[in-house]
N, C-alpha and C positions, 0 to 999 in steps of 0.2 A: 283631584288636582292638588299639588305640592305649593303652598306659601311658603317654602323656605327657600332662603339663598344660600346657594350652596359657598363654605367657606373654606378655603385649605389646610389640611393641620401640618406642620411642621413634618411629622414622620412623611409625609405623603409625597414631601419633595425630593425628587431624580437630581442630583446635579453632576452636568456634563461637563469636559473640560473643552475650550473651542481656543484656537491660536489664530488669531488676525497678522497680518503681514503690511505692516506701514509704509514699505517701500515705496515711493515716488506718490502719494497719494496724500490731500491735504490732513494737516491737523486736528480739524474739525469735524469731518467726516470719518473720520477714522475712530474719535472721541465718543462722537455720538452714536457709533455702532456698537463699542465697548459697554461705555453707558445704560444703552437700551438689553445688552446679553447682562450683565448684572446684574440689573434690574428686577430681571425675569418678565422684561415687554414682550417676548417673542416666545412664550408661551401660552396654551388656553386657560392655563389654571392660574394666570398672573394676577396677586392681589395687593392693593394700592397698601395694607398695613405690614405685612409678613415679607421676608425677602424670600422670593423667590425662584431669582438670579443663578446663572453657572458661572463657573471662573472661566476666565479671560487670560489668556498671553500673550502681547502685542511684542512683536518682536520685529527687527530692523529701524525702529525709531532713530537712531540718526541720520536717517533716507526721507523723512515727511517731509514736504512741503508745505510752506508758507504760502498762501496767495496774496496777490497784488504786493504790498511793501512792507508788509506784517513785521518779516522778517527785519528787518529796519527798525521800525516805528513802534512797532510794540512792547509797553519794558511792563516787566515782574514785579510790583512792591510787594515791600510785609514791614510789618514796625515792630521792632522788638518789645515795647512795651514803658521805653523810657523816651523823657523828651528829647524830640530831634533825634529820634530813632528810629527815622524813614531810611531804609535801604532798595535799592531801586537796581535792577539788573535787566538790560534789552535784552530780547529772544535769541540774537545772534551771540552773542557773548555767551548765554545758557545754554543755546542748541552746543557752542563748541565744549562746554565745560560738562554739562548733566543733560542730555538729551530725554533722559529716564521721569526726569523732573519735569520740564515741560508738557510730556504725554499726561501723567500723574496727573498734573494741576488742570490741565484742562478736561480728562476724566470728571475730576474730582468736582468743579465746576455743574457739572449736568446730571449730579447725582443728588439726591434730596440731602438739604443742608440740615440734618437731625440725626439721634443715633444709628437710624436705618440707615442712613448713609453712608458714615463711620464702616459701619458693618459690612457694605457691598461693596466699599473700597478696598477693603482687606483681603478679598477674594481676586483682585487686579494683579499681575506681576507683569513687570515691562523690563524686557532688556532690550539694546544698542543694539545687538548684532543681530545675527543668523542665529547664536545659539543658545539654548535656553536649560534651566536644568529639572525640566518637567516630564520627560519622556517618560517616567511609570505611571503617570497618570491615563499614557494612550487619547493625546489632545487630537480634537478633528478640526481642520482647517477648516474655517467660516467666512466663503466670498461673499460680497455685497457690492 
């Protein structure tokens, strides 16, 4: 009988490239499935220290949907750093201006807040449109 747990080394990770399609589908749900392919949750070999994660393309993000009044009621802060250096931006005003931003941030939100995280977010690219400039990589469409 084996007492060891088995760990993954680095050489040993596959990473695939997978494109999600955001169109008409909310924010959150869209996030969280990004999220989870980063990760590397929806693998067997997924380990809570090592990323494990594939990269992610989310493409049509100015198509998501807000549910219930989100799209209203929700604002973006961030402080620059100096007093009374609150800037404040609602989701609508940002959906029309960086849609790319919105996706990112809320990504970024459900990703572990440490360097691992850093690091599985850089593997993330989101464009507005239909069109992306990934195609040598040979990405596979991942429904949920």
């Amino acid at each position: 009988m084996n007492n060891t747990t088995y760990s993954v080394k680095k050489s040993e990770i596959q990473r695939k490239w997978y494109i999600i399609d955001a169109a008409n589908k909310p924010l959150g749900r869209v996030a969280t499935e990004a999220a989870r392919l980063l990760a590397g949750k929806h693998k067997p070999i997924y380990t809570t220290n090592i990323d494990t994660g594939d990269y992610v393309i989310i493409i049509n993000c100015k198509d998501i949907k807000f549910t219930g009044n989100k799209l209203n009621s929700k604002i973006y802060r961030h402080h620059s750093g100096y007093i009374g250096g609150m800037k404040e931006i609602s989701a609508k005003v940002m959906m029309d201006k960086n849609p790319e931003k919105v996706m990112t941030l809320a990504v970024k939100g459900m990703l572990p807040h440490n360097s691992l995280g850093r690091q599985m977010l850089k593997k993330l690219r989101v464009y507005s449109d239909n069109e992306h400039e990934n195609q040598a990589q040979n990405p596979e469409i991942w429904n949920f």
